[in-house]
PDBQT receptor file of N, H, CA, C and O in Angstrom, charges set to zero:
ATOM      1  N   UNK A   1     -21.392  56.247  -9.666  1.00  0.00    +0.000 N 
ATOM      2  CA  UNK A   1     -21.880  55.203 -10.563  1.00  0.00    +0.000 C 
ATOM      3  C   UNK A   1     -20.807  54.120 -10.736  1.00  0.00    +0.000 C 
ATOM      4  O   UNK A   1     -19.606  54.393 -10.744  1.00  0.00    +0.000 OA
ATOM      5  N   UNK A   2     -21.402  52.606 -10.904  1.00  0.00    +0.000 N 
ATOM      6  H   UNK A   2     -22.377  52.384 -10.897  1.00  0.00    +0.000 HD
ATOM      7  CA  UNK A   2     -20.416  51.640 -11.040  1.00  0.00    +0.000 C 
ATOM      8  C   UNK A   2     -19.932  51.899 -12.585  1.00  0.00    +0.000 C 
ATOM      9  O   UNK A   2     -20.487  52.689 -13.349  1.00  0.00    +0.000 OA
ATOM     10  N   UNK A   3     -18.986  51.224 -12.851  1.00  0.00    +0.000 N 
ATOM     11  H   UNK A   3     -18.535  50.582 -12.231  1.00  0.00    +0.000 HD
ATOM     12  CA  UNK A   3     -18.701  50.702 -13.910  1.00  0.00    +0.000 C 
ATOM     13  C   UNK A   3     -19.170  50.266 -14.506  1.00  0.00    +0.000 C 
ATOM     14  O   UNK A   3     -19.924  49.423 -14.020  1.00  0.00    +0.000 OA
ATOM     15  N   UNK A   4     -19.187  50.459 -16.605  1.00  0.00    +0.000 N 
ATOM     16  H   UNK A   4     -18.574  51.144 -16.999  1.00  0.00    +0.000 HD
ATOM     17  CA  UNK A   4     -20.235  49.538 -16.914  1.00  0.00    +0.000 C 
ATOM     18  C   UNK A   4     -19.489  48.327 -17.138  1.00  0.00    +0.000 C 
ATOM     19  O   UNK A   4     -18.280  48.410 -17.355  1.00  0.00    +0.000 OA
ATOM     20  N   UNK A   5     -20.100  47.151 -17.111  1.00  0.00    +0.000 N 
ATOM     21  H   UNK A   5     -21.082  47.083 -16.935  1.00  0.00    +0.000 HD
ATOM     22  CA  UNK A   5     -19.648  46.021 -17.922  1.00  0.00    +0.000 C 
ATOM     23  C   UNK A   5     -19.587  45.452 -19.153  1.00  0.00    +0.000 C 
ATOM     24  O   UNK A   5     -20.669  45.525 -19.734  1.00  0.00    +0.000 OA
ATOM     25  N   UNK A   6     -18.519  44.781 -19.920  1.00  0.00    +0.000 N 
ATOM     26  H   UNK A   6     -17.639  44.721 -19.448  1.00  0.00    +0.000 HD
ATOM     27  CA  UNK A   6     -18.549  44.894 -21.264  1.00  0.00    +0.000 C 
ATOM     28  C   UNK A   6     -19.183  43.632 -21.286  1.00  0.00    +0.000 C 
ATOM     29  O   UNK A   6     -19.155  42.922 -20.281  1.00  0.00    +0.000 OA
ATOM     30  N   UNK A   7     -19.826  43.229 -22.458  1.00  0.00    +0.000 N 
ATOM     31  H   UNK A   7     -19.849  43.806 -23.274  1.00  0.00    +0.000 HD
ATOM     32  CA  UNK A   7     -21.136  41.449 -22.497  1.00  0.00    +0.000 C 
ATOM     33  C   UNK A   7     -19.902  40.503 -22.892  1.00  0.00    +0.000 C 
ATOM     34  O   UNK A   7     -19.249  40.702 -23.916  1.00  0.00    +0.000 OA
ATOM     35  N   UNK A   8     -19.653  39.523 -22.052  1.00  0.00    +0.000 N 
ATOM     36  H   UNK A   8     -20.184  39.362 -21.220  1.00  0.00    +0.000 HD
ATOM     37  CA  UNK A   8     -19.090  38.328 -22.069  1.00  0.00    +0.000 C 
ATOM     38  C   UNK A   8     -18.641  37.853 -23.435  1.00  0.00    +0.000 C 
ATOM     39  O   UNK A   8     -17.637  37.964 -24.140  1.00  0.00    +0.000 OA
ATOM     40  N   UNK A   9     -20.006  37.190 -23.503  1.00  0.00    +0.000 N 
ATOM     41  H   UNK A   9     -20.821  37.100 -22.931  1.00  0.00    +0.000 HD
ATOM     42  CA  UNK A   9     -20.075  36.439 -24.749  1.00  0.00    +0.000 C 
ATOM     43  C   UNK A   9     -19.809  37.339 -26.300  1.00  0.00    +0.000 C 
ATOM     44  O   UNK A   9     -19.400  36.733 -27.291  1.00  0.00    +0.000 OA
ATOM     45  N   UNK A  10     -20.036  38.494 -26.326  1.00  0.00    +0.000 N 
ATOM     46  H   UNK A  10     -20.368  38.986 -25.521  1.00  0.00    +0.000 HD
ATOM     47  CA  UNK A  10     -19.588  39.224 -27.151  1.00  0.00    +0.000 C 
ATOM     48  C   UNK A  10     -17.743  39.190 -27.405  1.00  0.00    +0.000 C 
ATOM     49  O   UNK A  10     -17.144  38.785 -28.401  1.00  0.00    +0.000 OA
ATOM     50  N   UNK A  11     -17.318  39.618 -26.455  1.00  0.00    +0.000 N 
ATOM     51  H   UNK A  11     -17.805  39.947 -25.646  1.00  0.00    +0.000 HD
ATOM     52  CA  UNK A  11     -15.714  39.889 -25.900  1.00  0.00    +0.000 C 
ATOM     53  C   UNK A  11     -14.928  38.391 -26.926  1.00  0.00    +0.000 C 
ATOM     54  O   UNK A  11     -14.051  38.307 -27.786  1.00  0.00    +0.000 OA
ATOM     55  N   UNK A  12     -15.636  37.639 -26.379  1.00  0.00    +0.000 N 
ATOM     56  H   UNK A  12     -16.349  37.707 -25.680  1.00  0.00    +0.000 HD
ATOM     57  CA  UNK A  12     -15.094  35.709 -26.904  1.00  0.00    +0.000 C 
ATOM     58  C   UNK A  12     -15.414  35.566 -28.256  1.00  0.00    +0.000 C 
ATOM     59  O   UNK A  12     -14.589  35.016 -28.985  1.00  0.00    +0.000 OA
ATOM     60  N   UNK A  13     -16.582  36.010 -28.761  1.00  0.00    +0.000 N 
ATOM     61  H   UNK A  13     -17.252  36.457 -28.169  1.00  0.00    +0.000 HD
ATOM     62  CA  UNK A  13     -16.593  35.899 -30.280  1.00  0.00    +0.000 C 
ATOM     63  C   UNK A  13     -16.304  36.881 -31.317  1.00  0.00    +0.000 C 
ATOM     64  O   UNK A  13     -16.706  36.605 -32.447  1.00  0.00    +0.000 OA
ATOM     65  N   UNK A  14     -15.716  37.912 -31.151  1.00  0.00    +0.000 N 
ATOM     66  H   UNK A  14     -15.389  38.136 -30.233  1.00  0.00    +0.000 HD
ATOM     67  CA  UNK A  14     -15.213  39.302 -31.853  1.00  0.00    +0.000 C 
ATOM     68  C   UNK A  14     -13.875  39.687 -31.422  1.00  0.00    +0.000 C 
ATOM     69  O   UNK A  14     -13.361  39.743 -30.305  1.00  0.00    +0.000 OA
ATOM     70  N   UNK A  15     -13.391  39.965 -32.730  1.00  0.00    +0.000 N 
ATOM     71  H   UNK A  15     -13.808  39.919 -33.637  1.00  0.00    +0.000 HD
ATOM     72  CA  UNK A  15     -12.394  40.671 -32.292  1.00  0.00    +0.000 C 
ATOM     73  C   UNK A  15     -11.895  41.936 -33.529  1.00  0.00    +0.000 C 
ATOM     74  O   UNK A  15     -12.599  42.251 -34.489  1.00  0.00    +0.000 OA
ATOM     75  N   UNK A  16     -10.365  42.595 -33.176  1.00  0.00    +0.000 N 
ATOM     76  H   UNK A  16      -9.793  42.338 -32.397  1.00  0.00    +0.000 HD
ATOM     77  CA  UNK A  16     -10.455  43.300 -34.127  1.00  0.00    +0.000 C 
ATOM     78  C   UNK A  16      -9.588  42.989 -35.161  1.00  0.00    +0.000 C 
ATOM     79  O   UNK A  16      -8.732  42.107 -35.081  1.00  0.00    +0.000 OA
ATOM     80  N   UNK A  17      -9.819  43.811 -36.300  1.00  0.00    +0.000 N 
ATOM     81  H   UNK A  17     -10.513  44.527 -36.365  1.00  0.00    +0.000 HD
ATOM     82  CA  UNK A  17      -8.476  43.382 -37.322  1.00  0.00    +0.000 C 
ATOM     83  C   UNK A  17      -7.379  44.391 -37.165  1.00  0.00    +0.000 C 
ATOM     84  O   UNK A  17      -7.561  45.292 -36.347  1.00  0.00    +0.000 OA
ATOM     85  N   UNK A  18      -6.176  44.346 -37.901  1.00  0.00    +0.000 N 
ATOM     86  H   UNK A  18      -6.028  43.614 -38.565  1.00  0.00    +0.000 HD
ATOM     87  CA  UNK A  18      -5.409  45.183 -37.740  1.00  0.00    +0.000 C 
ATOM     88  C   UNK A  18      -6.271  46.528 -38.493  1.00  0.00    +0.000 C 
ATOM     89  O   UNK A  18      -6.152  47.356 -37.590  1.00  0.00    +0.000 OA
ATOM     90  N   UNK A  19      -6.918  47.108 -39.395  1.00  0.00    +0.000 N 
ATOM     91  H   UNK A  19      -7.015  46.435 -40.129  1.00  0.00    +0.000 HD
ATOM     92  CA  UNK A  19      -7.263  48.326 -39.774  1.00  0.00    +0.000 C 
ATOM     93  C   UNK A  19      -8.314  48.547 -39.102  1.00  0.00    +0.000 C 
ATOM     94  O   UNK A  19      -8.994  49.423 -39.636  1.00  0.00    +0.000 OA
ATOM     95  N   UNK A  20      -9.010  47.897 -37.606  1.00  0.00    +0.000 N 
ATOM     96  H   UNK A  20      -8.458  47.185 -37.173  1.00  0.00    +0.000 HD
ATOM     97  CA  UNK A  20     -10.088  48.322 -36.789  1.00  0.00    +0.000 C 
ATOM     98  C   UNK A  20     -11.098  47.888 -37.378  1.00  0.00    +0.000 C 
ATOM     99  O   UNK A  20     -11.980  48.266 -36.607  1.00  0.00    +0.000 OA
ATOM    100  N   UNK A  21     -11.851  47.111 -38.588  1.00  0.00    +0.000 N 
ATOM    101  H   UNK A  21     -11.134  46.804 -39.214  1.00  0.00    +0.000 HD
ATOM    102  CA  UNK A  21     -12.657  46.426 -38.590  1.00  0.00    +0.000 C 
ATOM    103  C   UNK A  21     -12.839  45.239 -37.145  1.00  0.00    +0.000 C 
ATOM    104  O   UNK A  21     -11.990  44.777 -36.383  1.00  0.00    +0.000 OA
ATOM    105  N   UNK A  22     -14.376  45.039 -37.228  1.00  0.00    +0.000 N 
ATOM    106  H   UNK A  22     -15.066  45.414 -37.848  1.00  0.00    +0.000 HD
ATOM    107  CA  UNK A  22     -14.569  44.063 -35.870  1.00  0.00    +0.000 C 
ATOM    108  C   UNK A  22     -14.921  42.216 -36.983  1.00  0.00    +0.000 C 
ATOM    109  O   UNK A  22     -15.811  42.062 -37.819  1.00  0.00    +0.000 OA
ATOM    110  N   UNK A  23     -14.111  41.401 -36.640  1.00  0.00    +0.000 N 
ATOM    111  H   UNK A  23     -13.388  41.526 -35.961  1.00  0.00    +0.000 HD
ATOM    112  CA  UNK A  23     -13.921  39.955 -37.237  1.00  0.00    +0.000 C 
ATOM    113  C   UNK A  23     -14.529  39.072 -36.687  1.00  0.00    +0.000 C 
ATOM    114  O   UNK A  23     -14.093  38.582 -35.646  1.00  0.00    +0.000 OA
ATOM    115  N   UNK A  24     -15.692  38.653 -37.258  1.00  0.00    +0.000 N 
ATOM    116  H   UNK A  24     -16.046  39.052 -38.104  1.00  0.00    +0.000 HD
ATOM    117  CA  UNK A  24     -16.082  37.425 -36.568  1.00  0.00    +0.000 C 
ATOM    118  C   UNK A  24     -16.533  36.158 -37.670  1.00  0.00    +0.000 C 
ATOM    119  O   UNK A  24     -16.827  36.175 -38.865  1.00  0.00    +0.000 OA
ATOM    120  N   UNK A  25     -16.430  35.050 -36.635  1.00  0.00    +0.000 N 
ATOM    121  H   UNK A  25     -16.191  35.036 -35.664  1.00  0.00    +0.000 HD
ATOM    122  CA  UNK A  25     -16.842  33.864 -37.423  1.00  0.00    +0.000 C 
ATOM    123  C   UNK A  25     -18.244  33.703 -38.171  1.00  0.00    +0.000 C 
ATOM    124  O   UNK A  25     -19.004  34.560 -37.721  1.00  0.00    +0.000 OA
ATOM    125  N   UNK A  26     -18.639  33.210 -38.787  1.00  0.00    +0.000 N 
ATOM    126  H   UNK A  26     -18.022  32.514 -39.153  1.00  0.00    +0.000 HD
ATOM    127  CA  UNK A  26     -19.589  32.699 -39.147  1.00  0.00    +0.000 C 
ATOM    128  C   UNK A  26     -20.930  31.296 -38.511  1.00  0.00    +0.000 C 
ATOM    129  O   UNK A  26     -20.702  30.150 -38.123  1.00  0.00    +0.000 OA
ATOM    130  N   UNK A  27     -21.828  31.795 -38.601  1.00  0.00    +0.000 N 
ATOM    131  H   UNK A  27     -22.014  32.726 -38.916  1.00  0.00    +0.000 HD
ATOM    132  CA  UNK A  27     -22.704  31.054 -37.821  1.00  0.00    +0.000 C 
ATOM    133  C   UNK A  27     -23.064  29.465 -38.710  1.00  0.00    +0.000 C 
ATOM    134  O   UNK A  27     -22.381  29.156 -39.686  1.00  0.00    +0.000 OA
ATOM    135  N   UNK A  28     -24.206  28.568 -38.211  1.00  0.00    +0.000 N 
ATOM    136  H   UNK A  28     -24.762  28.818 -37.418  1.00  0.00    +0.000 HD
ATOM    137  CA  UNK A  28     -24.702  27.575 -38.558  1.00  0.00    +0.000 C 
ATOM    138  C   UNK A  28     -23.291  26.653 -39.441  1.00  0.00    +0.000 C 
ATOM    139  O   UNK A  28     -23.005  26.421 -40.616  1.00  0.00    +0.000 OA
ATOM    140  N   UNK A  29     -22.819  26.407 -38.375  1.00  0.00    +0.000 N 
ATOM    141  H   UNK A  29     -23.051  26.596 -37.420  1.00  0.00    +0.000 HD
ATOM    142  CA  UNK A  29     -21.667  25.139 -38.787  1.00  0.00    +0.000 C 
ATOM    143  C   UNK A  29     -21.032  24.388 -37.734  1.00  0.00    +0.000 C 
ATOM    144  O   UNK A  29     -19.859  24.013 -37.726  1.00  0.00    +0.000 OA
ATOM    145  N   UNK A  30     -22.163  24.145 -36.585  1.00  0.00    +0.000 N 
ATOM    146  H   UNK A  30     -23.116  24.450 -36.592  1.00  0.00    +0.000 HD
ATOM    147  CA  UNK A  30     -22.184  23.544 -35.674  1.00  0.00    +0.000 C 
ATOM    148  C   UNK A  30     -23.008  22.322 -35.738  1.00  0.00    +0.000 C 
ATOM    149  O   UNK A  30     -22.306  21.496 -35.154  1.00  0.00    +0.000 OA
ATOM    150  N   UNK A  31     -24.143  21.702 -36.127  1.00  0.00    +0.000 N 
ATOM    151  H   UNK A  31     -24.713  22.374 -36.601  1.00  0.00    +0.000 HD
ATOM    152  CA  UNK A  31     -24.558  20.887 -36.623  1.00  0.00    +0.000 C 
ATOM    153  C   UNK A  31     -25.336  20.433 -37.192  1.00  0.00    +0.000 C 
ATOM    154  O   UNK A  31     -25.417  21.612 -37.539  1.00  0.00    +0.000 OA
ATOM    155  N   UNK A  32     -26.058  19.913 -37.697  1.00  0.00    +0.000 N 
ATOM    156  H   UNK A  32     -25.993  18.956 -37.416  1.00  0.00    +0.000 HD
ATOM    157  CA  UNK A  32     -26.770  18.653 -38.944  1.00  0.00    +0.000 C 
ATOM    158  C   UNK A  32     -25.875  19.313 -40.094  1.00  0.00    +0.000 C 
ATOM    159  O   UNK A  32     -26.250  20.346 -40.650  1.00  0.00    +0.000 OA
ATOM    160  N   UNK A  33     -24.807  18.743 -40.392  1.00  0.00    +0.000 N 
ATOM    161  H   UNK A  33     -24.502  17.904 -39.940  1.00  0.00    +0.000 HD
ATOM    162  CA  UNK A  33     -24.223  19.211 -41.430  1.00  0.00    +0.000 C 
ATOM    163  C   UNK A  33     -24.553  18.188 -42.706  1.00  0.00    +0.000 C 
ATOM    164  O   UNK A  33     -24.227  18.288 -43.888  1.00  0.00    +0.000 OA
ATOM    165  N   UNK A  34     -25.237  17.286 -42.092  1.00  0.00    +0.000 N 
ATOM    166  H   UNK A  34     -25.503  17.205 -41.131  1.00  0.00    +0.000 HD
ATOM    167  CA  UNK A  34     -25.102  16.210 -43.335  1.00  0.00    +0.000 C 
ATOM    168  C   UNK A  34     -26.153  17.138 -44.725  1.00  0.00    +0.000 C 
ATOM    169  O   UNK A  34     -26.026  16.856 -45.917  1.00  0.00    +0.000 OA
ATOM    170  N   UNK A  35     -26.933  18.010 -44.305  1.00  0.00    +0.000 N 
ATOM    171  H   UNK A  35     -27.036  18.239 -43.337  1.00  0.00    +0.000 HD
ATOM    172  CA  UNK A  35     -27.737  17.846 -45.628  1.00  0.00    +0.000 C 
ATOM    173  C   UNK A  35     -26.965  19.198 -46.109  1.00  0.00    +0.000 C 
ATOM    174  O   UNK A  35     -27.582  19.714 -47.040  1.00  0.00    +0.000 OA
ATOM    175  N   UNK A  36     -26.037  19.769 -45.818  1.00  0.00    +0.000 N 
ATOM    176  H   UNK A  36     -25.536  19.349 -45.062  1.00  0.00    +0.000 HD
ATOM    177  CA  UNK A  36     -25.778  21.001 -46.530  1.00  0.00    +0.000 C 
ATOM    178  C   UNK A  36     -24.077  20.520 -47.130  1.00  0.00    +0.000 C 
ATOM    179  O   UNK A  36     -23.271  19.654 -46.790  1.00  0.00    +0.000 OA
ATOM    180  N   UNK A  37     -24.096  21.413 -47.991  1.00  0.00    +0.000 N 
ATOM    181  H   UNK A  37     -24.751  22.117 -48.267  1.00  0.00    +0.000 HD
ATOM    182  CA  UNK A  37     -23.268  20.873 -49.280  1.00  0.00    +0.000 C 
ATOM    183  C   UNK A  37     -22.308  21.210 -48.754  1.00  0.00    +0.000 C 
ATOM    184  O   UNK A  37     -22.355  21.809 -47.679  1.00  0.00    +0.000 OA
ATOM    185  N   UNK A  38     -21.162  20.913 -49.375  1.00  0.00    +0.000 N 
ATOM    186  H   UNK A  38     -21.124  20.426 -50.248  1.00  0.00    +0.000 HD
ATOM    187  CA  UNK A  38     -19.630  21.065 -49.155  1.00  0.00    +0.000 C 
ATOM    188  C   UNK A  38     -18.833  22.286 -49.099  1.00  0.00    +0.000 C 
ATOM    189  O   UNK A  38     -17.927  22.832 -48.470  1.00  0.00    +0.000 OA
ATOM    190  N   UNK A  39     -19.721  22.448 -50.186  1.00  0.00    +0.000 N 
ATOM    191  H   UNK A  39     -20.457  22.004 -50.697  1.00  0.00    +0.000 HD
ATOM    192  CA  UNK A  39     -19.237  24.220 -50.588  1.00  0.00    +0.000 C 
ATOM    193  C   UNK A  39     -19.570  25.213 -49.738  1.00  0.00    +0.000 C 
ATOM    194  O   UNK A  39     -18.754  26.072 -49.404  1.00  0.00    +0.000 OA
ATOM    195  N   UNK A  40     -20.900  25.179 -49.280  1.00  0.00    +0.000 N 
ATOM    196  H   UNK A  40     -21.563  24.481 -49.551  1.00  0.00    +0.000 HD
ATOM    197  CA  UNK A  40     -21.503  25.972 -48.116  1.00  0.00    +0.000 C 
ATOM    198  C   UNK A  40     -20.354  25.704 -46.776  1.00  0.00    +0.000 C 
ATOM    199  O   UNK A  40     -19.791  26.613 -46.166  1.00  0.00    +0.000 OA
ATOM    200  N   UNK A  41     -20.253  24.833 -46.621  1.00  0.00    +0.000 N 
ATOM    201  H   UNK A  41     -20.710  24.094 -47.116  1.00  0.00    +0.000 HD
ATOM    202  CA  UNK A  41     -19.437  24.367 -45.167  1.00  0.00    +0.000 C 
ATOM    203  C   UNK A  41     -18.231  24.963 -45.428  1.00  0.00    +0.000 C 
ATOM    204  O   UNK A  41     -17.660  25.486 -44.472  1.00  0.00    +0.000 OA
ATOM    205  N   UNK A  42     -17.592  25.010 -46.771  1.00  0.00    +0.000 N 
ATOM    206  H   UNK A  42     -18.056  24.585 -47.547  1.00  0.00    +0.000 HD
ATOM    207  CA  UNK A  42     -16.580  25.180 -47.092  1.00  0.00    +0.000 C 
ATOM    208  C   UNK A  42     -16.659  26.977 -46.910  1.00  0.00    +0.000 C 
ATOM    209  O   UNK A  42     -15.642  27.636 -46.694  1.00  0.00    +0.000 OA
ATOM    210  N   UNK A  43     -17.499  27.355 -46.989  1.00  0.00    +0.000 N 
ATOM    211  H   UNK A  43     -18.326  26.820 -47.164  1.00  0.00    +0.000 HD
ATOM    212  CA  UNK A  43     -17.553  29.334 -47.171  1.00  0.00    +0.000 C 
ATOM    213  C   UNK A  43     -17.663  29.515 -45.689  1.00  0.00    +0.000 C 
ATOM    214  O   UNK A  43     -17.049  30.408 -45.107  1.00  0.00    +0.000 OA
ATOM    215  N   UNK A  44     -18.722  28.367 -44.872  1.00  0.00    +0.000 N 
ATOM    216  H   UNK A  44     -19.221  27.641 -45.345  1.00  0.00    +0.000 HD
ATOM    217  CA  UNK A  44     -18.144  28.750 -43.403  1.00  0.00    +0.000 C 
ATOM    218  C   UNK A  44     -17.486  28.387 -42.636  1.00  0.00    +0.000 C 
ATOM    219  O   UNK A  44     -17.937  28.698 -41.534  1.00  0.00    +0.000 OA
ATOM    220  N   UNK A  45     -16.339  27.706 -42.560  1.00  0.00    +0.000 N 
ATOM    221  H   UNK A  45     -15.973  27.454 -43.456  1.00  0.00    +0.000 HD
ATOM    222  CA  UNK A  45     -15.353  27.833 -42.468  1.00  0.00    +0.000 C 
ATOM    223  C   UNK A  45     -14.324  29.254 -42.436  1.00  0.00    +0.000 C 
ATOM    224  O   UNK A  45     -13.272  29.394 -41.811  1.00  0.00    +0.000 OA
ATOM    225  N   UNK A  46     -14.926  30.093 -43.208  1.00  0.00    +0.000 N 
ATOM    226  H   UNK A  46     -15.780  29.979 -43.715  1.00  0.00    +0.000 HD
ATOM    227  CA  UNK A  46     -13.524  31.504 -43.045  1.00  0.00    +0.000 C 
ATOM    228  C   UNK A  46     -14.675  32.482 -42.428  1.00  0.00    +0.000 C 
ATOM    229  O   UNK A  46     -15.897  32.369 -42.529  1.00  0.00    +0.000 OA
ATOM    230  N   UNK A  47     -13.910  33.472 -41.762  1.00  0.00    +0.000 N 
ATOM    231  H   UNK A  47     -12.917  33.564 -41.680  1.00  0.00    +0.000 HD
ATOM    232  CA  UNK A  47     -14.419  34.245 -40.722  1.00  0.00    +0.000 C 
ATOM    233  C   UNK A  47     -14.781  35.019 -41.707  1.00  0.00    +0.000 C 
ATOM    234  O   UNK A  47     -14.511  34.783 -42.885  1.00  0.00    +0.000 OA
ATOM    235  N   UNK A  48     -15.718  36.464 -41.109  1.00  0.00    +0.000 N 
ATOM    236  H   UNK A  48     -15.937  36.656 -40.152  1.00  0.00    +0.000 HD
ATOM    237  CA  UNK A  48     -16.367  37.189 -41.826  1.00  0.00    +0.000 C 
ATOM    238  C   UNK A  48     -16.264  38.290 -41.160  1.00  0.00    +0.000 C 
ATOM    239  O   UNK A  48     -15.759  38.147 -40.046  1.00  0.00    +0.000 OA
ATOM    240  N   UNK A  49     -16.641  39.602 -41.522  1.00  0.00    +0.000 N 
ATOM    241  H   UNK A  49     -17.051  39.718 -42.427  1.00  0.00    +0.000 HD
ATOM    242  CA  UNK A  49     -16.739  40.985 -40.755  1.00  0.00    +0.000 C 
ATOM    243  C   UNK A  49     -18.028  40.987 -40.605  1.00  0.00    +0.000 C 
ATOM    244  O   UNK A  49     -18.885  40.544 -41.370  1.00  0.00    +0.000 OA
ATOM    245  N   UNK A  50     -18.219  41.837 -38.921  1.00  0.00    +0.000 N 
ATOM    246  H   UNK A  50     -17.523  42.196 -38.300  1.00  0.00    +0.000 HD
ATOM    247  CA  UNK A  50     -19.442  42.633 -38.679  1.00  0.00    +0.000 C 
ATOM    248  C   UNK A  50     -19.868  43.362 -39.508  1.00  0.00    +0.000 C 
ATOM    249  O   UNK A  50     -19.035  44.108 -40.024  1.00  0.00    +0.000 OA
ATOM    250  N   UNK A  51     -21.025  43.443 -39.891  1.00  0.00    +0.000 N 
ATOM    251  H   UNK A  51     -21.701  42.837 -39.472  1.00  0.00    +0.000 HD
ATOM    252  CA  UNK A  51     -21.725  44.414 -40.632  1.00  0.00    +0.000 C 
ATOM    253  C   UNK A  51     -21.195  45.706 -40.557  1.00  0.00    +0.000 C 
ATOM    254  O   UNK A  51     -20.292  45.701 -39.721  1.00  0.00    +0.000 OA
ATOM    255  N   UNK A  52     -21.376  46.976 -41.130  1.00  0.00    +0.000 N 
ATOM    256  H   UNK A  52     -22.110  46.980 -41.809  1.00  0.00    +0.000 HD
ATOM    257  CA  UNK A  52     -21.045  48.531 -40.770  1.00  0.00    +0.000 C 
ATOM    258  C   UNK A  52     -22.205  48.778 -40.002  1.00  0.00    +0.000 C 
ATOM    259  O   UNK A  52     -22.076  49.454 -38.981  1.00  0.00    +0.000 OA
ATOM    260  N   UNK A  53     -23.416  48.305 -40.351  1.00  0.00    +0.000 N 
ATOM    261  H   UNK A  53     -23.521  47.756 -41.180  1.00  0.00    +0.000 HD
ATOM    262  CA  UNK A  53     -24.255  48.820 -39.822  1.00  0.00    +0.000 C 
ATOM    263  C   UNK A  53     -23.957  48.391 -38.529  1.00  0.00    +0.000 C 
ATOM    264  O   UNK A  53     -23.923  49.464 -37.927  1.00  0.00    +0.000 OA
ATOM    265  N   UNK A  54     -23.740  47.592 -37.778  1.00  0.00    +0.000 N 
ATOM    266  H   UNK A  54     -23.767  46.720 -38.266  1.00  0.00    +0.000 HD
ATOM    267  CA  UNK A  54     -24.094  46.822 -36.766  1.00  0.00    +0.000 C 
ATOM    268  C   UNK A  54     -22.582  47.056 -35.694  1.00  0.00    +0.000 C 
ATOM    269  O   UNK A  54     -22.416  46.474 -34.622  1.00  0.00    +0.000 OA
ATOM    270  N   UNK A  55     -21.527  48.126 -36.375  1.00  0.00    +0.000 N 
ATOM    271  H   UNK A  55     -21.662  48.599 -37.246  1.00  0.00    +0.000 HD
ATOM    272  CA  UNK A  55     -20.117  47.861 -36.014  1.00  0.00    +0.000 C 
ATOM    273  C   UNK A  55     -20.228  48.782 -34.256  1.00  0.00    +0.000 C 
ATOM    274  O   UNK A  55     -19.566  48.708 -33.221  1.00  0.00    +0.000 OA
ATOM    275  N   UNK A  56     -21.212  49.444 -34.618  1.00  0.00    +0.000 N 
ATOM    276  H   UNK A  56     -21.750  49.504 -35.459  1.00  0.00    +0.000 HD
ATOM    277  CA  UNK A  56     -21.554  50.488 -33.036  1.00  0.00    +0.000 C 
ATOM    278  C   UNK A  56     -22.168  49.773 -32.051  1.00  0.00    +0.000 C 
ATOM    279  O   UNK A  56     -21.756  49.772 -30.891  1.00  0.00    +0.000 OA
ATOM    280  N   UNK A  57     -23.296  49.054 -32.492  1.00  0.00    +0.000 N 
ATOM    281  H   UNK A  57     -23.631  49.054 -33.434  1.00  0.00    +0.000 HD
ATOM    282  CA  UNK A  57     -23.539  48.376 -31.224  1.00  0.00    +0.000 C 
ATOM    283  C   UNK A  57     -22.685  47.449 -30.628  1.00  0.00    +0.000 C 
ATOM    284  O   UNK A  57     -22.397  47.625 -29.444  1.00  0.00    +0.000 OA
ATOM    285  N   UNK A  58     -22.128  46.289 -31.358  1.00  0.00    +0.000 N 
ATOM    286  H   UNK A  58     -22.362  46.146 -32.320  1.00  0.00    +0.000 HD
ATOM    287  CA  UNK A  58     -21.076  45.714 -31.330  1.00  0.00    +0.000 C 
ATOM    288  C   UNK A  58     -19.276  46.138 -30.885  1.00  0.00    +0.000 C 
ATOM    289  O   UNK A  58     -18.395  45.286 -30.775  1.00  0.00    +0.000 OA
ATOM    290  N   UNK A  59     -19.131  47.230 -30.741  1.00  0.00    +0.000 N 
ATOM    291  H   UNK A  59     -19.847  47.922 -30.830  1.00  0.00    +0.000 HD
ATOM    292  CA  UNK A  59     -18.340  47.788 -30.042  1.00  0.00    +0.000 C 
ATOM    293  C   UNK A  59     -18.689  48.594 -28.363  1.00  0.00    +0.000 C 
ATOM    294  O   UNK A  59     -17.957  48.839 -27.404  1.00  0.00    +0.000 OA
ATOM    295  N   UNK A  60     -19.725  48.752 -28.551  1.00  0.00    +0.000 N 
ATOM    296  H   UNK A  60     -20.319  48.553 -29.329  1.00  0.00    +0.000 HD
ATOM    297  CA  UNK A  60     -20.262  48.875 -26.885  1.00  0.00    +0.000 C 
ATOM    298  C   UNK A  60     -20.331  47.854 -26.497  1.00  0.00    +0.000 C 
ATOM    299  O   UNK A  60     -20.049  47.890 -25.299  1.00  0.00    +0.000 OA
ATOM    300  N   UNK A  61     -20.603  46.677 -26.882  1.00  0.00    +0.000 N 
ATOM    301  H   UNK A  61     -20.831  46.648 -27.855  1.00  0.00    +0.000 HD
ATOM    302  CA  UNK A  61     -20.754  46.058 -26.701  1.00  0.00    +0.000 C 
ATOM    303  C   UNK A  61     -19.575  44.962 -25.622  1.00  0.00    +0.000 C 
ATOM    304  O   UNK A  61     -19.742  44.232 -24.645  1.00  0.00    +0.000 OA
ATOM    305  N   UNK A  62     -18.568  45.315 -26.345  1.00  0.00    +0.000 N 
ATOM    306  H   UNK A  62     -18.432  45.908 -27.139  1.00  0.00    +0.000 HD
ATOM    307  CA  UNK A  62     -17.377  44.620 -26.057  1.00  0.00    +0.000 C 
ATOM    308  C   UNK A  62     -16.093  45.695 -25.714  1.00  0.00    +0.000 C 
ATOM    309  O   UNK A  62     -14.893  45.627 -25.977  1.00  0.00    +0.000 OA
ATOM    310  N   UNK A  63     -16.883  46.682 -25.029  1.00  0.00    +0.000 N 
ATOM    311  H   UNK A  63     -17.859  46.738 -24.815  1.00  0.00    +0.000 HD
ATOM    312  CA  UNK A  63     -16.212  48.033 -24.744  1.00  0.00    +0.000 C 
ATOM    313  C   UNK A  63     -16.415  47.835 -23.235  1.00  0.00    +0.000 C 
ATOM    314  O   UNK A  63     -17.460  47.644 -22.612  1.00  0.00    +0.000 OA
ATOM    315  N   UNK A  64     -14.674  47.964 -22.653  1.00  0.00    +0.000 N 
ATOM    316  H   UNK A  64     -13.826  48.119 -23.159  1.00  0.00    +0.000 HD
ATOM    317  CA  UNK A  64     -14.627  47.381 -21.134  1.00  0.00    +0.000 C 
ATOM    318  C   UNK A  64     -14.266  48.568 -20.462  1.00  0.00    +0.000 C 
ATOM    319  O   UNK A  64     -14.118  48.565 -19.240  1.00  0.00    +0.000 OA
TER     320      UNK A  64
């Protein structure tokens, strides 16, 4: 059997923290920013953690 491959685009947007949580950015702050408030832009702006629920698939995911 080949090797599996780990998903690209996963690998580029995750990573880990130092205590093994998986860190990722936050979505919708790419554009029409004009109608959303400051504050919102301002919360995405800082990165966020993967869900727990979601920390397994997301590590196969990006498991090389």
């Amino acid at each position: 059997m080949p090797k599996m491959k780990s998903n690209s685009g996963a690998k580029k947007r995750v990573r880990y923290t130092g205590s093994g949580k998986l860190k990722r950015e936050k979505a919708y702050r790419s554009h029409i920013l004009t109608k959303k408030s400051p504050k919102r832009k301002r919360s995405l702006r800082k990165s966020g953690l993967v869900a727990k629920v979601d920390e397994k698939r997301v590590k196969r995911l990006i498991a090389s």
